[in-house]
N, C-alpha and C positions, 0 to 999 in steps of 0.2 A: 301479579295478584294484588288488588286490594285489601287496606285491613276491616273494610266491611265483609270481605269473603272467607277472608281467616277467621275472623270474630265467628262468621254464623256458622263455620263448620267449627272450630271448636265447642262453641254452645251445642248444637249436635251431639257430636262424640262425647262430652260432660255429660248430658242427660242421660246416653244411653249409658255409660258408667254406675252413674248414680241411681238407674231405674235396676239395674242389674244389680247393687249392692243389696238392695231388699227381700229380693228376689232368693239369696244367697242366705238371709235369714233364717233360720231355723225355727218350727212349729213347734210348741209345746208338747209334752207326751200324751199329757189333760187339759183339760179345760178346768184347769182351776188356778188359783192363785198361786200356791206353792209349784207347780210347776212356771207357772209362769217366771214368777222369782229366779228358779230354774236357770234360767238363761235371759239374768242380769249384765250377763260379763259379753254374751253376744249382742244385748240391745247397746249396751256400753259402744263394743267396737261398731256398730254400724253407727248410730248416732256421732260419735266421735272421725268417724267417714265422712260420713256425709254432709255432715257441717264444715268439715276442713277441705271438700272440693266445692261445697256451696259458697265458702268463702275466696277460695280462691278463685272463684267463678267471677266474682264479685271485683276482685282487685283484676281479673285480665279484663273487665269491663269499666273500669275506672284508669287501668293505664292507657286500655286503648281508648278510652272516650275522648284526649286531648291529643293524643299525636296526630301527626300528619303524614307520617312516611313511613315504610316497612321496609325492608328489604329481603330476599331471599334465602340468606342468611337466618334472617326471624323469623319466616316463616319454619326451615326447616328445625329450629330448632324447639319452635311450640308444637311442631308432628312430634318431636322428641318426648318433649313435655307430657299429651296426649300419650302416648307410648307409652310412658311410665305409670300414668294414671289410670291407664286399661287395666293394671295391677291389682288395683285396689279392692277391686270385688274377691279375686284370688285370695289378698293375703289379710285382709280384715277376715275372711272365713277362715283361713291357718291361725289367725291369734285366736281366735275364739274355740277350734278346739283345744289348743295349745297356748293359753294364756300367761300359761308361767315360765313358759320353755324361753330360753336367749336365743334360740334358733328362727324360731315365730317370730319373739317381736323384734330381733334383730334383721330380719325381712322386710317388715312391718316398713320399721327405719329408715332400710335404705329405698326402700320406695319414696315414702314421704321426703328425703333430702335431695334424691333425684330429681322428683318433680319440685323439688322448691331451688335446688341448685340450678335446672334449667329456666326456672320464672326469673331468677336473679340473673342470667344470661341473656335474657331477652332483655330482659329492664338495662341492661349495661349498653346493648345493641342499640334498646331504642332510642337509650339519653345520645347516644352517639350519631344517631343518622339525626335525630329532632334537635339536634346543639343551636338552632339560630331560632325556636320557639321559646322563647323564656317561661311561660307556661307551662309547655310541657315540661320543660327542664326542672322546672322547681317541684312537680307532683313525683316526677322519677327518682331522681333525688333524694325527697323522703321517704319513697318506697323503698328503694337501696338502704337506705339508712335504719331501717326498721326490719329489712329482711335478714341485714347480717345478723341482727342480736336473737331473731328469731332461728338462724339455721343454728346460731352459737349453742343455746338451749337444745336445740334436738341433736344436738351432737352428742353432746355432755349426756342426755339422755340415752342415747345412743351404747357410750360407754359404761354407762353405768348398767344398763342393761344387759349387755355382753358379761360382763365381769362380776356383777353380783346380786341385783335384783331385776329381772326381767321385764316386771311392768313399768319401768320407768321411762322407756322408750315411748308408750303409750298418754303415760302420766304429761309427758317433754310438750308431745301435741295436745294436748288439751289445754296446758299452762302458755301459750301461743298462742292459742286460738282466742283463748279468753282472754289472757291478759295484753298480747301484743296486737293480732289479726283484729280482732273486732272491733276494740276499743281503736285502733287506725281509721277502719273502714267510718266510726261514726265522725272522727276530726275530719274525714276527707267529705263527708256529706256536709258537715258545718261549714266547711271551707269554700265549696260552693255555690251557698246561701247566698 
């Protein structure tokens, strides 16, 4: 397989994810504003969804944009990836009835480290099979380098969450997305330039 064919079926599977996560939202009881307000904590977890598979969407289209080689191995492991991200419409609707529960976002969790421990698997694979493209080596590289400190944080979030304030799990991702994930994605578009 090529990784044009990997890419468009991930992109695929990612959309129908993402079009299901909305989908999964919950209607107000009225049509007014305090209901609306209502279910601040469900627009929270969808939003906070959706931008953390739009982003990541974004970085498998930025690692794959420079390699040149896949292997089988990679492939099976971004079905894994997809796999775990099928998830996510499920367990963003479990924190949102269950916001405060260690149960919920402890779920939450390991979803999100799953599919970020297997993006970090792939990045490890692909520096490996592309080791004679200097190019791609140095974009992987930094992505490695910015993933660990990113899974560090939702670990820690992770625990803290278990052990004594539940939303923190939730809180981990969002402090990643904003401060690690997006702020990367704009260095990699400048780097381009």
């Amino acid at each position: 397989m090529n990784k044009e064919r990997l890419a468009a079926f991930m992109d695929a599977v990612l959309a129908i994810i993402m079009t299901i996560l909305i989908l999964e939202l919950k209607k107000p009881e009225t049509a007014t504003l305090k209901a609306l307000w209502n279910l601040k904590v469900d627009f929270f977890a969808y939003t906070l969804s959706f931008f953390w598979l739009g982003t990541m969407w974004v970085n498998l289209h930025n690692e794959w944009h420079k390699i040149k080689y896949i292997t089988p191995l990679i492939v099976w492991v971004n079905v894994v990836l997809l796999f775990f991200s099928s998830f996510f419409p499920y367990v963003t609707s479990f924190v949102t009835l269950y916001y405060n529960s260690s149960v919920a976002q402890g779920f939450y969790g390991v979803i999100v480290l799953a599919v970020t421990f297997c993006n970090i698997i792939s990045l490890y694979l692909l520096e490996k099979v592309n080791k004679h493209d200097k190019e791609s080596q140095e974009s992987l590289k930094t992505m490695i380098r910015w993933i660990k400190v990113d899974i560090s944080i939702k670990i820690i979030g992770l625990i803290i969450s278990c052990i004594f304030y539940p939303p923190a799990m939730m809180i981990s991702v969002y402090i990643t997305l904003l401060g690690i994930a997006l702020p990367e994605q704009y260095k990699a578009i400048k780097r381009r330039r």
